[in-house]
C-alpha positions in Angstrom: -100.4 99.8 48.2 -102.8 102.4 46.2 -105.6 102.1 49.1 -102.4 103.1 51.6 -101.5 105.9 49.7 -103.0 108.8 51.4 -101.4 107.6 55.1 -98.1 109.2 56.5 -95.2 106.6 57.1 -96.4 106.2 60.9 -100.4 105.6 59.8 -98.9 103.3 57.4 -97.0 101.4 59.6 -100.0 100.8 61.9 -102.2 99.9 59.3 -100.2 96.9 58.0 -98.5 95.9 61.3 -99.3 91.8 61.2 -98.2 91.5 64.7 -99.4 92.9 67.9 -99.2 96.6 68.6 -99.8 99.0 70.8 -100.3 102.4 68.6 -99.8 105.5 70.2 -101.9 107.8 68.3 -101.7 111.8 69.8 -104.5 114.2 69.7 -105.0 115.3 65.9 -103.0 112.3 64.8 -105.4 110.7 62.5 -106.6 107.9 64.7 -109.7 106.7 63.4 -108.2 107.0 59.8 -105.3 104.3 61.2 -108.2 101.7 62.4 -110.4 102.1 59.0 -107.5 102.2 56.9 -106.6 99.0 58.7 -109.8 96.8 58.5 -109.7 98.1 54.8 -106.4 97.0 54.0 -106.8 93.5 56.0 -109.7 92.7 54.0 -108.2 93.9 50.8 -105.6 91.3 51.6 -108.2 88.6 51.7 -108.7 88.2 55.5 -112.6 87.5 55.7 -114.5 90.1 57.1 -116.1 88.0 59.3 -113.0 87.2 61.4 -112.2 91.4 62.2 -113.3 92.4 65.7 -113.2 96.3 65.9 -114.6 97.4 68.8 -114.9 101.3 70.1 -117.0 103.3 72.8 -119.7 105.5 71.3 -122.5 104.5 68.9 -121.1 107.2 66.4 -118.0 106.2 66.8 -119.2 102.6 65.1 -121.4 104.2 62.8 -118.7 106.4 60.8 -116.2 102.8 61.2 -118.6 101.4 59.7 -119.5 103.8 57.0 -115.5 104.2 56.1 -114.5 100.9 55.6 -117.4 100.5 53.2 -116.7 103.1 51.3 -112.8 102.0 50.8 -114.3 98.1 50.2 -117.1 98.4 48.7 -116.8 94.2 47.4 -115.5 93.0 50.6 -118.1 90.5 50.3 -119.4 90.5 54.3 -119.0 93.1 56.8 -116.2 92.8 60.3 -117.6 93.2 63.3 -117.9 96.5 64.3 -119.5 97.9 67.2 -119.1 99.1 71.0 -118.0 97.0 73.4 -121.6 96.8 75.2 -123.2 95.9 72.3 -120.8 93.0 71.2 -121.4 91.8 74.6 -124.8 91.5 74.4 -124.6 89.7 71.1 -122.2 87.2 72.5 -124.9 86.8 75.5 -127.7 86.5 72.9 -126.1 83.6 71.2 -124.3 81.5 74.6 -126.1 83.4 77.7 -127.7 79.8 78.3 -124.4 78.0 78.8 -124.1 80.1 81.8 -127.8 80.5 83.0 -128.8 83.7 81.3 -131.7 83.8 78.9 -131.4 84.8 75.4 -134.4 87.3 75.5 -132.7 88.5 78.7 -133.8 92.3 78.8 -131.0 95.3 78.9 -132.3 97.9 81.9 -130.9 101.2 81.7 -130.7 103.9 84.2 -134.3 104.8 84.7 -135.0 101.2 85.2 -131.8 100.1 87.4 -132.5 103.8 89.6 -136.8 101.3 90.2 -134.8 98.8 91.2 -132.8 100.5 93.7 -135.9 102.5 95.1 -137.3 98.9 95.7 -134.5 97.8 97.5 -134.5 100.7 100.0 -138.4 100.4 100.9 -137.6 96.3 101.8 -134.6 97.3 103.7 -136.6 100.6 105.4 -134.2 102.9 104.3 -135.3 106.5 103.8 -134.5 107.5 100.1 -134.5 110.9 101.2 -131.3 110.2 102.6 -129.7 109.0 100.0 -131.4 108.6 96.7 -131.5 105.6 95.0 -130.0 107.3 91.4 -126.9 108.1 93.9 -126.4 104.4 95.0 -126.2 103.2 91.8 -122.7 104.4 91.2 -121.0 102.5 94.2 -122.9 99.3 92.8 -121.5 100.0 89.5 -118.1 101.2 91.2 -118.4 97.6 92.9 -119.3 95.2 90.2 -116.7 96.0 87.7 -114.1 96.5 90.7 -115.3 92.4 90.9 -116.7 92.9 94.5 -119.4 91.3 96.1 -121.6 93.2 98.9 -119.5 92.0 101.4 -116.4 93.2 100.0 -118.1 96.5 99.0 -119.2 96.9 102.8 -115.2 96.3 103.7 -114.4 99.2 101.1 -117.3 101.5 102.5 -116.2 103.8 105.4 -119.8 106.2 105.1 -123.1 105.3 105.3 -123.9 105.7 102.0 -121.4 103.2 101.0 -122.7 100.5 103.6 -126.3 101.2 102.3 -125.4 100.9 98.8 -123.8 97.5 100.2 -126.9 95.8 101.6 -129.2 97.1 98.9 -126.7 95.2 96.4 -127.5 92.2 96.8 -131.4 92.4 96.3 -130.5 94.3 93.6 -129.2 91.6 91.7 -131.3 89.4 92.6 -134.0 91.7 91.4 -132.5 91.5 87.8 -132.4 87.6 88.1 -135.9 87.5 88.9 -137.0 89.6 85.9 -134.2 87.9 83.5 -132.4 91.3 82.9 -129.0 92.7 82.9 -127.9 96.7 83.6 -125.0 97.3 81.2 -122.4 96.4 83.4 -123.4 93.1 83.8 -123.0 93.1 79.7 -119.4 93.1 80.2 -119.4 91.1 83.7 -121.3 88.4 82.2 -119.4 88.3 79.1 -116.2 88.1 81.2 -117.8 84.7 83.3 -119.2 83.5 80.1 -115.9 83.2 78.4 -113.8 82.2 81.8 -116.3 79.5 82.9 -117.5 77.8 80.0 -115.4 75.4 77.9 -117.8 75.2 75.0 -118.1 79.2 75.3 -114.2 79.7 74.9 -113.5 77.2 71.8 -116.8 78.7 70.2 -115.1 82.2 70.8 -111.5 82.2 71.6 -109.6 82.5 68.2 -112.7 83.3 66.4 -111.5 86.2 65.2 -108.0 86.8 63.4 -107.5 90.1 63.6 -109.1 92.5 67.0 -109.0 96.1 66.8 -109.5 98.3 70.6 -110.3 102.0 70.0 -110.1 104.6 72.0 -107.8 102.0 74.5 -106.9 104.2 77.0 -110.3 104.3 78.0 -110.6 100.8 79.1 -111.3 99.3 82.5 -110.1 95.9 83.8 -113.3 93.8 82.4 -113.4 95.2 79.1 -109.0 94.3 78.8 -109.7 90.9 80.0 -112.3 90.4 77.4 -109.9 91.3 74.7 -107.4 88.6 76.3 -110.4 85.7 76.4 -111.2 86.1 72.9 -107.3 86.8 71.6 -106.0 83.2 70.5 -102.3 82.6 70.5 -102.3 83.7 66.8 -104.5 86.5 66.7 -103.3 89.7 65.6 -104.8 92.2 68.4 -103.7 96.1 67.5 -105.2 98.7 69.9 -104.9 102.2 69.4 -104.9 105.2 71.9 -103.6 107.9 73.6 -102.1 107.7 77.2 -102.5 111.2 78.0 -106.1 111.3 77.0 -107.0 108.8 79.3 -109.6 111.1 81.7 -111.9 108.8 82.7 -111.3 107.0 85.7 -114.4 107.6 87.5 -115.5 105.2 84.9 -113.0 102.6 85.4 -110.5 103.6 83.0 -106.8 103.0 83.7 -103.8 104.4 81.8 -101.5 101.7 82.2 -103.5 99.0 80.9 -101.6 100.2 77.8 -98.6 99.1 79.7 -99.6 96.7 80.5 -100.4 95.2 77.1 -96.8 95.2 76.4 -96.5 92.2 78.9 -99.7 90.3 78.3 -98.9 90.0 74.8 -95.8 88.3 73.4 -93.8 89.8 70.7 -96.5 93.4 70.6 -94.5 96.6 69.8 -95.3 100.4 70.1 -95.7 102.3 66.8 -95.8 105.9 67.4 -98.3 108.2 65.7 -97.0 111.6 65.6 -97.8 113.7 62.5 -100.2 116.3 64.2 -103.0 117.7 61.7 -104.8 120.0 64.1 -102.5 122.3 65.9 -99.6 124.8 65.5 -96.3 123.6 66.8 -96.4 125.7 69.6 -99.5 124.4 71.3 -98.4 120.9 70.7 -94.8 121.8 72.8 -97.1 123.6 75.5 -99.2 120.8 76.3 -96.7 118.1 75.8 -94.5 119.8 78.2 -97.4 119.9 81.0 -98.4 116.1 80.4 -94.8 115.2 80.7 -94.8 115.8 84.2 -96.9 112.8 84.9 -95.0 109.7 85.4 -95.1 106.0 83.8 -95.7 107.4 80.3 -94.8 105.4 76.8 -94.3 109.3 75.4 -94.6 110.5 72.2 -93.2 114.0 70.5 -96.0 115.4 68.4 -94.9 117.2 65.0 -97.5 120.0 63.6 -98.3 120.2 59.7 -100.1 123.3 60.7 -98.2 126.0 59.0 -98.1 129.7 60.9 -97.6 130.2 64.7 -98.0 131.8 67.3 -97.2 132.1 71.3 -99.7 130.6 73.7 -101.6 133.9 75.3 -102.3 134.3 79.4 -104.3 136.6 80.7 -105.3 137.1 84.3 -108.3 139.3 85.4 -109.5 140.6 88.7 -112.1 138.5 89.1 -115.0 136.3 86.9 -116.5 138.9 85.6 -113.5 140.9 84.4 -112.1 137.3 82.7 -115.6 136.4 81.3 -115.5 140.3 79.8 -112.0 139.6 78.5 -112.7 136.2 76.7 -115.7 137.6 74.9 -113.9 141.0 73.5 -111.3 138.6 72.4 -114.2 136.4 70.5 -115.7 139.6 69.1 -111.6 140.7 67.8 -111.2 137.0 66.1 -114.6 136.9 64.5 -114.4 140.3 63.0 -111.5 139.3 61.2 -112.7 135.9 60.6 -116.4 135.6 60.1 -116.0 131.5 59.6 -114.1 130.9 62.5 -115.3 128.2 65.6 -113.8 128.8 68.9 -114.6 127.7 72.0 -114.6 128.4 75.9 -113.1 125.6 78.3 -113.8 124.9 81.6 -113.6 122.0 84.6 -116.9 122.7 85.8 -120.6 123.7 84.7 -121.2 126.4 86.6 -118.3 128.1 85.5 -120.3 128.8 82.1 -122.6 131.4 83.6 -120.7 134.3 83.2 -119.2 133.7 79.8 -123.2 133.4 79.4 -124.2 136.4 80.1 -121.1 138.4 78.6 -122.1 136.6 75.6 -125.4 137.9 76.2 -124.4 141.1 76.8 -121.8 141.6 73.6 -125.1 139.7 71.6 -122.9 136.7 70.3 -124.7 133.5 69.3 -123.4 130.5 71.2 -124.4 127.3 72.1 -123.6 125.2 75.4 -122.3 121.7 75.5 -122.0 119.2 78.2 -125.1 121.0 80.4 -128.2 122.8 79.9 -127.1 126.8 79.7 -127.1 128.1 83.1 -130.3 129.5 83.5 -132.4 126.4 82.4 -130.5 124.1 85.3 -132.6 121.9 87.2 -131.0 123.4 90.7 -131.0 127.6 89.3 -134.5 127.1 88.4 -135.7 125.1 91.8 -133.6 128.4 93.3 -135.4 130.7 91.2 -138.5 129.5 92.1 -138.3 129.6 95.3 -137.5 133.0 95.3 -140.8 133.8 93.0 -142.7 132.0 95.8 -141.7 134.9 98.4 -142.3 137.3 95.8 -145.5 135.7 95.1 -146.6 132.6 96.9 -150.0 133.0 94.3 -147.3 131.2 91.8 -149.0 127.8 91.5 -146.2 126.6 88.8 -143.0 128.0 91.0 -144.5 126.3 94.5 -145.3 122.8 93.0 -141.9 122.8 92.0 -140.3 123.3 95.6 -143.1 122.3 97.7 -141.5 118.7 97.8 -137.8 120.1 96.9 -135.8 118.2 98.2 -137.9 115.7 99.7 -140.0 116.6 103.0 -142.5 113.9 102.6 -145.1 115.8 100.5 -146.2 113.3 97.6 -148.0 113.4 94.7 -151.4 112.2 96.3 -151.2 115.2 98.8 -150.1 118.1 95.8 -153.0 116.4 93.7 -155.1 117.0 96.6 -154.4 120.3 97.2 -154.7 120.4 93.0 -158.9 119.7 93.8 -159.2 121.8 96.3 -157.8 124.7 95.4 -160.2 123.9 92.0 -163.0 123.4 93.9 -162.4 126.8 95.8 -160.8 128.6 92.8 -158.2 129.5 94.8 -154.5 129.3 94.6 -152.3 126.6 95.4 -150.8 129.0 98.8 -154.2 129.4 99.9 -155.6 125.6 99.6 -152.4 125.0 101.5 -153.9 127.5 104.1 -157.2 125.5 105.0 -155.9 122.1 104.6 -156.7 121.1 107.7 -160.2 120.5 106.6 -159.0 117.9 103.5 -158.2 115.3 105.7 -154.2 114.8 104.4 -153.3 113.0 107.9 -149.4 112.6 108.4 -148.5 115.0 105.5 -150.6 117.8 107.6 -147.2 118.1 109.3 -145.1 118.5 106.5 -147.2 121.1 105.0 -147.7 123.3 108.2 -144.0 123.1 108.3 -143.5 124.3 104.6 -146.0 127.1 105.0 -144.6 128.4 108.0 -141.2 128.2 106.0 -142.2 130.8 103.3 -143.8 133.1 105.7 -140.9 133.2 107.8 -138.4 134.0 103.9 -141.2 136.3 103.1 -141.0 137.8 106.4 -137.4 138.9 105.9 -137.3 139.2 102.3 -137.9 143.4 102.7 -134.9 143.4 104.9 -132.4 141.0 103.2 -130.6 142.2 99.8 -131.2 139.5 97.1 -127.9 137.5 97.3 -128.4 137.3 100.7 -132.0 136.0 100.4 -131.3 133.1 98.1 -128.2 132.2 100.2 -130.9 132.4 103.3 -133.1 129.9 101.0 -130.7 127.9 99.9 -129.6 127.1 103.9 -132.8 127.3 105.2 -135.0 124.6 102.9 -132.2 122.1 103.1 -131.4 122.6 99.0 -128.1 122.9 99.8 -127.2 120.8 102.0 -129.6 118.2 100.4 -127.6 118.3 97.3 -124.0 118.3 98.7 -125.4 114.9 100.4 -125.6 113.1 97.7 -121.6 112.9 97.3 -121.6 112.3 93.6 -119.5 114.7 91.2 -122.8 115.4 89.6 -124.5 117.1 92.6 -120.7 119.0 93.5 -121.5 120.7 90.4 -124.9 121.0 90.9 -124.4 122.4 94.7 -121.6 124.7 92.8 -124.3 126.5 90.3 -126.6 127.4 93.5 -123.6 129.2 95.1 -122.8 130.6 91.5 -126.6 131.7 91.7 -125.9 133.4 94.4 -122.4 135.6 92.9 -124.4 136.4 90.5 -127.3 138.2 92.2 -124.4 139.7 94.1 -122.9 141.1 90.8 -126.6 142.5 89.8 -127.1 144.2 92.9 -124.2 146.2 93.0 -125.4 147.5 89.5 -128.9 148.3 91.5 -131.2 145.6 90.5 -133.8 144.8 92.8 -134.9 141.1 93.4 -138.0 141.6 91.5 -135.6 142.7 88.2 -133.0 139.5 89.1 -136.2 137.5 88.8 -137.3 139.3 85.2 -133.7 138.8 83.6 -133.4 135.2 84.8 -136.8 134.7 83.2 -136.5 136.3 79.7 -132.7 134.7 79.7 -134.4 131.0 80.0 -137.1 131.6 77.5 -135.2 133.5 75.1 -132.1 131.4 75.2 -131.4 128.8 72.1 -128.9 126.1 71.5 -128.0 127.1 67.6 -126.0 124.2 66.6 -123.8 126.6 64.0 -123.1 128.9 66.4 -119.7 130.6 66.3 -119.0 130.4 70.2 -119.5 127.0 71.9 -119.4 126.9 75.5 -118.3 123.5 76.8 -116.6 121.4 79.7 -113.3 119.7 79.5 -115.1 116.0 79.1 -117.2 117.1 77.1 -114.7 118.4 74.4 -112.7 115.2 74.2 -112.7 114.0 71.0 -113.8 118.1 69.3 -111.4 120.8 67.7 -112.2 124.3 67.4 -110.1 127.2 65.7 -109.1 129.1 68.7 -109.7 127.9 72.3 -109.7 129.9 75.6 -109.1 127.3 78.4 -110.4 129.7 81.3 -110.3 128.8 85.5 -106.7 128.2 85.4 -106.7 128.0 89.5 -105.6 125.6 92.1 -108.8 124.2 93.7 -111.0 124.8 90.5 -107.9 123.1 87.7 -106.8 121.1 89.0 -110.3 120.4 90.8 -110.2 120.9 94.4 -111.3 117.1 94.8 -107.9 115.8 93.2 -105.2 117.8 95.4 -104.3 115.2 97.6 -104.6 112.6 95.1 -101.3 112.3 93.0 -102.9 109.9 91.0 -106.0 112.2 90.3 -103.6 115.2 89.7 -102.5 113.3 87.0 -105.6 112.5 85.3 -106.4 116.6 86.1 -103.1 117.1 84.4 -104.6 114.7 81.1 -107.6 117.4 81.1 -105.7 120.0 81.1 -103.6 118.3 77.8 -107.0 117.3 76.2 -108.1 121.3 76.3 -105.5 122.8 75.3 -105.0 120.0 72.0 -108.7 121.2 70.9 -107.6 124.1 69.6 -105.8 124.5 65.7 -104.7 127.9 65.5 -104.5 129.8 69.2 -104.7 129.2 72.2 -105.8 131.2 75.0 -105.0 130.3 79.1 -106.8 133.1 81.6 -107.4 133.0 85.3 -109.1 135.2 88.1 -107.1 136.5 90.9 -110.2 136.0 92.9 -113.7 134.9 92.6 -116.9 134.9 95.1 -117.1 132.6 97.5 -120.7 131.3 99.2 -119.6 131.4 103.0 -121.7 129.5 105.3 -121.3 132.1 108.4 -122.6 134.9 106.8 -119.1 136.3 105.4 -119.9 139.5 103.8 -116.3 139.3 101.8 -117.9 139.2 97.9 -114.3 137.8 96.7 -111.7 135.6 97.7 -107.8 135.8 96.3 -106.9 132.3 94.2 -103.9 130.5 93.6 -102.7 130.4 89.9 -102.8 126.6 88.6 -99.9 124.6 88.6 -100.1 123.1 84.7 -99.6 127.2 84.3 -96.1 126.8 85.8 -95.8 123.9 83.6 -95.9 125.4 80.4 -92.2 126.9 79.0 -92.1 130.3 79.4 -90.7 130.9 76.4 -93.9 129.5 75.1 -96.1 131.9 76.6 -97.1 135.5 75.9 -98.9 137.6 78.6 -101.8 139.8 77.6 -100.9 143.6 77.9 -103.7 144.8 80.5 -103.3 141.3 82.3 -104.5 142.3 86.2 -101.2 140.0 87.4 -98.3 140.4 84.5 -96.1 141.1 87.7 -97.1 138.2 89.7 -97.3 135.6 86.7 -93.8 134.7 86.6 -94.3 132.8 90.2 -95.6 129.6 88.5 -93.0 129.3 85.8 -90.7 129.7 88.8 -91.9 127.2 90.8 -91.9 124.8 87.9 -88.2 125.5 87.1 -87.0 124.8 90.9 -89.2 121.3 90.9 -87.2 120.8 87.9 -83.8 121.1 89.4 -85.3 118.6 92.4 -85.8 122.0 94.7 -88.5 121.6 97.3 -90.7 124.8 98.1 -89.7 126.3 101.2 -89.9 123.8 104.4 -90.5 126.4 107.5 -89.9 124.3 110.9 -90.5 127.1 113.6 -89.8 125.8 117.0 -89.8 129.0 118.5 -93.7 129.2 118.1 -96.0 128.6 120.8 -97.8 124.9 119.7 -100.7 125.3 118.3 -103.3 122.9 116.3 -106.1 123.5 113.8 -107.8 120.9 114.7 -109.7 117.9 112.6 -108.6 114.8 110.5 -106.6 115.1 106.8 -109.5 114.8 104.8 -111.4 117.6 106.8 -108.7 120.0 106.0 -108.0 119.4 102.4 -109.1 122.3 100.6 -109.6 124.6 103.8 -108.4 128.2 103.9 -106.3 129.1 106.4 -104.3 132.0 107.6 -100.3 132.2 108.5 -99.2 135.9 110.0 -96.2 136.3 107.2 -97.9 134.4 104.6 -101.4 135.8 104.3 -104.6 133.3 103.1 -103.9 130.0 101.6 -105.2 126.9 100.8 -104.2 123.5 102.1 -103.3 121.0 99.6 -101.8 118.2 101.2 -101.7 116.8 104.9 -99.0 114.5 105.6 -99.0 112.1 109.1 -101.4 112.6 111.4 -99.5 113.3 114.9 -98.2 116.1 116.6 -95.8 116.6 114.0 -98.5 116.9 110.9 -96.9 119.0 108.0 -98.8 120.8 105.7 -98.5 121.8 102.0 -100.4 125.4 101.8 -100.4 127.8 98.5 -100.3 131.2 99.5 -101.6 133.7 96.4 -98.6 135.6 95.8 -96.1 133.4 97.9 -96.3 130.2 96.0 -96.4 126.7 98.1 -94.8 126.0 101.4 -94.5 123.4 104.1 -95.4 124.2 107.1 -95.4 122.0 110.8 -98.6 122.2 112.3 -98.2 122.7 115.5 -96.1 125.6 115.0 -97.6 127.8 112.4 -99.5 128.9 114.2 -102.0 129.0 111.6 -105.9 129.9 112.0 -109.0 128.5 109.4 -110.8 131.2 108.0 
C-alpha cells in the first residue's frame, strides 16, 4: 500500500474501488490526485496499461495525467490511454472510420474552417450573412447534432429566423464535409457514437477492450460523450468516473448534471464514494457555499471538511454604485498585499464588461494585474470599433480608425472597394475621407451607394458632435451606425456581452465627464490605456470571469455583481433550471478562494436607455445566493452604503425556508389595467407599482387576463402581483 500512502481514507477508497463508482470529489478535494493515484495503483497491480481508458476535457488536463502516473510508474512497461474525449475519438475513427464510410485521412475542420463552410451555404441558399453571420449559425448546428436532430427536426425546434436559417443551411453543411472527407469536432463524437452502435465488427473490436475506464471531470458530460462510455464498457469492465455535481456549469455545451444520476442506474452494482477532505478553503467558506448550492434540487450532496487551519467570516459589502464598489475592492487589494506581499487574489465576475472598472481603479491605485477570460477592456474588438468611430468625427483624416468602421457591421463595402479607395487616395496623396469624397469618378458601381450613405453618416455625427456631451455621442453612434443593434442580432451569449461592453463604454465616458474631460481627453486615456496595458502572468491581482476560474484558486477572492439580473444573469430568471446552473457559478466562485472571501454589490449601476433617459443610475436588486448564505456566516463591511437594508435577503431566504411565499397582492378594487406584450417580452423589464417603487420582472406565469407576476422591488424584496390589477407601468 506504500504508493497509497499519501491519500486520505476517502482518496483511498476511490483509488482501489474494483467496482463501479461514482466519486463525488468537491472543489479542493484532490480530484486529479484520486484518478492518477488510480491508474498508478491499477497498474502496480498488474493490470496492463494498455487496457486503462482515462479520458478528461482539456489538453493540459491529459498532459499532467499523463506526466503523474509516470512519475509514480516509472516500469509500467506501456502507457494507458490517456487523452480527451475528442482526441480518442478520432483515434477510434482513424483505425474503423471505413467500417462506417469515413476515411482514415478524414480531415478535422475547426472553427475557422466549419464558420467557410457555413458562409458557402448562405451564398447557395441567397441568404444575406449580414443578417445573421455564419460564425453565429454554427452554434444551433452544433446545438442540433449532439441534441441528435436532423434539419427537419431542428426546423420543428426553431421558432426565429435564425433558427430556421441555421436549419436549411444544415444540411449542405454536411454534406459539404462529406464531399471534402472531413469532420468538425462534434462529428468526432457523433461518429464515434454510430461507429460503435452500427457496426458489429466495430463493437467486439472495442467493447470490453478496456478493463478498467476512468471519466474526469464527469459532470461535464453531454449525452454522446455518456453513451460512448456505455458502448465501450463491457459487462465486466470496471468504469469509475469522478466529478462534482455542483460544478457542473456548462450546459450551453451540452452538459447535464444528472447524467451522474443517472449512472447509478445504467450501471449495476456502482456506488457513490464521497470525497470530502477540503485542501483549499477555510471551513467557513466551505459552509457558505455549500449552503447556497443546497438550494438546488436532485443533488447526490456531499459535506465538505476544511484542513485549512484559521478562519474567518465571509465579508459583504455594498456600494453606491460601480465605481464606489470597484474603489472598494481595490483598497481592500492594496490592505491584503501590504501585509502580504506573496499573496494572489482575484476579482470575480458573471460578465466581461463588468472588468472595466476594476480596470481602471487598478489603474488608478497602480496595481499590476492581469485579465483572464477576455482581452482587458480597452483592447475589445467592440470598445475599439466604438472608439474609432468616435476618432473618425474627431478626425475623419484617420485612415487606420475609418477602415475599421467603414464596413462595421456590414453595409456592403468590401475589400475590392476599401482597396480601391486605398489607390486612389495614393495616387492623389490624399486621405482615405477625401478619396471617399470624389469617388464618383472610380467607377465602384453598386457600392457608390453604400459609400455616399456612410459619408453622409459621419457628417451628420460630426455635425452634432459640438452640441452632444461625449456619452451621449457614442450612445448617438452606437444607435445610429447599426453597431448596436447589429450586435444584439446575433443572439449568442458572446455578442450579449459584447453589446454589454458598448453600453459599459458608454457609463464610462459618463463617469469622465462629470470629472470634466472632454471627448478629445476620453479619446487620449483610452489610447495610452490600450498601448500601455500588459498581461504580466505573475501579477498579484487577476481579473477573471466565473467560467473562466473553474478549475483556479487564489488566496482571497472578491466575487463582485452580486445583483438580480446581472448574478444570477438576467437571461436565467425564468429558467429554474438555469437558475440552478447560475446558482453552481455562484458555488464555483466562491470555492476559489483559500483564505477570504469577499461578496460586494452596487445599489445601482448605469443603465444605456434607448429613449434618451438622462437618469446616469438605476437602483438594483441584491442577489438571491446573498439571501442564501447563513447569516451567521457573514460579516458586513463597516462603511457598507446598505448595512441597513442587507438583512432583507437573509430574510427572504429564512421565510422560503419555512415554505412562506413572498407576499401575493390580489387587488380587485383596482381599475384593470395591462402592460401589454408576451412572457418572454417582459422578462427582465422594469416596471413601476405606486406603493412598491421600480422593479424588475422575474417571472410571468399564464398568459390570460389573470397573468401573475413575480417583480423584485429594491428595498421591498419580491412580490406577486395580478396583472390586470397592479396597475403597474414599464419604465
Amino acid at each position: 500500500m506504500s504508493l497509497l500512502d499519501d491519500l486520505n481514507p476517502g482518496q483511498r477508497e476511490a483509488a482501489v474501488a474494483t467496482h463501479p463508482v461514482v466519486v463525488v470529489a468537491g472543489a479542493g478535494t484532490g480530484k486529479t490526485r484520486v484518478i492518477t493515484y488510480r491508474v498508478a495503483w491499477l497498474i502496480s497491480q498488474g493490470v496492463p496499461p494498455a487496457a486503462i481508458l482515462a479520458v478528461t476535457f482539456t489538453n493540459k488536463a491529459a498532459r499532467e495525467m499523463k506526466e503523474r502516473i509516470a512519475a509514480l510508474v516509472p516500469q509500467a512497461g506501456g502507457t494507458p490511454w490517456v487523452g480527451t474525449f475528442h482526441s480518442f475519438c478520432a483515434r477510434l475513427l482513424r483505425i474503423d472510420g471505413p467500417l462506417i464510410g469515413i476515411p482514415r485521412d478524414f480531415a478535422i475542420y475547426d472553427e475557422e474552417d466549419q464558420t467557410a463552410i457555413v458562409r458557402q451555404a448562405l451564398r447557395r441558399l441567397g441568404h444575406d450573412e449580414r443578417r445573421f453571420t455564419p460564425r453565429s449559425l454554427r452554434e444551433p448546428i452544433s446545438h442540433a447534432k449532439n441534441h441528435g436532430w436532423d434539419a427537419e427536426r431542428l426546423m420543428q425546434e426553431s421558432f426565429d429566423e435564425k433558427g430556421r436559417i441555421a436549419a436549411a443551411v444544415f444540411d449542405l453543411y454536411n454534406a459539404a464535409l462529406k464531399q471534402a472527407g472531413a469532420l468538425d469536432f462534434d462529428d468526432l463524437l457523433l461518429d464515434a457514437v454510430r461507429l460503435l452502435q452500427s457496426s458489429e465488427e466495430a463493437r467486439r473490436h472495442w467493447c470490453g477492450r478496456f478493463a478498467h475506464i476512468v471519466v474526469d471531470e464527469f459532470q461535464d458530460v453531454n449525452e454522446k460523450q455518456y453513451q460512448l462510455v456505455r458502448l465501450l464498457a463491457a459487462k465486466d469492465t470496471c468504469v469509475c468516473v469522478v466529478g462534482d455535481e455542483d460544478q457542473s456549469i456548462y450546459s450551453w455545451r451540452g452538459a447535464d448534471p444528472g447524467i451522474l444520476r443517472r449512472f447509478l442506474d445504467d450501471f449495476p452494482g456502482a456506488t457513490v464514494i464521497r470525497v470530502q477532505k477540503n485542501y483549499r478553503s477555510t471551513q467557513t467558506i466551505l459552509d457558505a457555499a455549500g449552503a447556497v448550492v443546497a438550494r438546488n434540487t436532485g443533488r447526490l450532496g456531499k459535506k465538505l471538511e476544511a484542513t485549512r487551519t484559521g478562519d474567518s467570516l465571509v465579508r459583504f459589502y455594498e456600494a453606491s454604485d460601480a465605481t464606489g464598489e470597484a474603489d472598494f475592492v481595490v483598497d481592500e487589494i492594496r490592505r491584503l498585499l501590504r501585509a502580504e506581499p506573496e499573496a494572489h487574489i482575484a476579482v470575480l465576475y458573471r460578465t466581461n464588461f463588468q472588468s472595466r472598472t476594476f480596470e481602471e481603479a487598478c489603474r488608478r491605485a497602480g496595481l499590476v494585474f492581469r485579465v483572464v477570460g477576455g482581452f482587458s477592456f480597452y483592447q475589445r474588438a467592440e470598445v475599439k470599433d466604438m472608439l474609432a468611430y468616435a476618432r473618425v468625427v474627431v478626425n475623419p483624416d484617420d485612415d487606420v480608425a475609418l477602415a475599421r468602421v467603414i464596413n462595421t457591421p456590414p453595409r456592403g463595402i468590401g475589400k475590392t472597394t476599401i482597396e480601391a479607395l486605398r489607390s486612389a487616395a495614393a495616387h492623389e496623396h490624399v486621405s482615405l475621407w477625401s478619396a471617399l469624397g470624389s469617388q464618383g469618378q472610380l467607377g465602384l458601381g453598386r457600392s457608390s451607394s453604400a459609400l455616399h450613405a456612410f459619408r453622409h453618416l459621419v457628417e451628420d455625427l460630426r455635425a452634432e458632435r459640438e452640441e452632444l456631451p461625449t456619452a451621449e455621442l457614442l450612445r448617438r453612434i452606437a444607435l445610429r451606425t447599426g453597431y448596436l443593434e447589429w450586435l444584439e442580432q446575433q443572439d449568442k451569449a458572446e455578442f450579449t456581452d459584447r453589446a454589454g461592453n458598448v453600453k459599459e463604454l458608454v457609463a464610462a465616458a459618463e463617469e469622465g465627464q462629470e470629472q470634466g474631460e472632454t471627448l478629445t481627453d476620453f479619446l487620449d486615456r483610452a489610447a495610452l490605456v490600450s498601448d500601455a496595458d500588459s498581461f504580466d502572468e505573475h501579477a498579484p491581482v487577476t481579473l477573471i470571469t466565473l467560467h473562466s476560474a473553474k478549475g483556479l484558486e487564489f488566496d482571497h477572492v472578491f466575487l463582485v455583481g452580486m445583483e438580480e439580473g446581472l448574478f444570477p444573469h438576467i437571461r436565467s430568471l425564468a429558467n429554474p433550471e438555469a437558475v440552478e446552473e447560475e446558482r453552481r457559478l455562484c458555488y464555483v466562485g466562491m470555492t476559489r478562494a483559500r483564505r477570504t472571501l469577499t461578496l460586494t454589490r452596487a445599489s445601482s449601476r448605469r443603465t444605456f436607455d434607448r429613449g434618451g433617459d438622462r437618469r446616469s443610475e438605476l437602483p438594483t436588486t441584491p442577489s438571491r445566493f446573498l439571501g442564501e448564505v447563513p447569516p451567521e456566516l457573514v460579516e458586513t463591511v463597516t462603511g457598507a452604503f446598505g448595512v441597513d437594508r442587507f438583512r432583507l435577503p437573509f430574510a427572504e431566504s429564512r421565510a422560503a425556508e419555512s415554505g412562506q411565499e413572498p407576499e401575493f397582492f390580489d387587488e380587485p378594487s383596482r381599475q384593470p389595467s395591462s402592460l401589454g406584450g408576451s412572457a418572454k417580452t417582459l422578462l427582465g423589464q422594469r416596471v413601476r407599482h405606486p406603493t412598491f417603487g421600480v422593479g424588475t420582472i422575474l417571472n410571468v406565469e399564464d398568459d390570460g387576463e389573470d397573468r401573475r407576476l413575480t417583480i423584485s422591488f429594491p428595498g421591498q424584496g419580491i412580490r406577486k402581483l395580478i396583472e390586470r390589477y397592479a396597475k403597474l407601468q414599464l419604465v
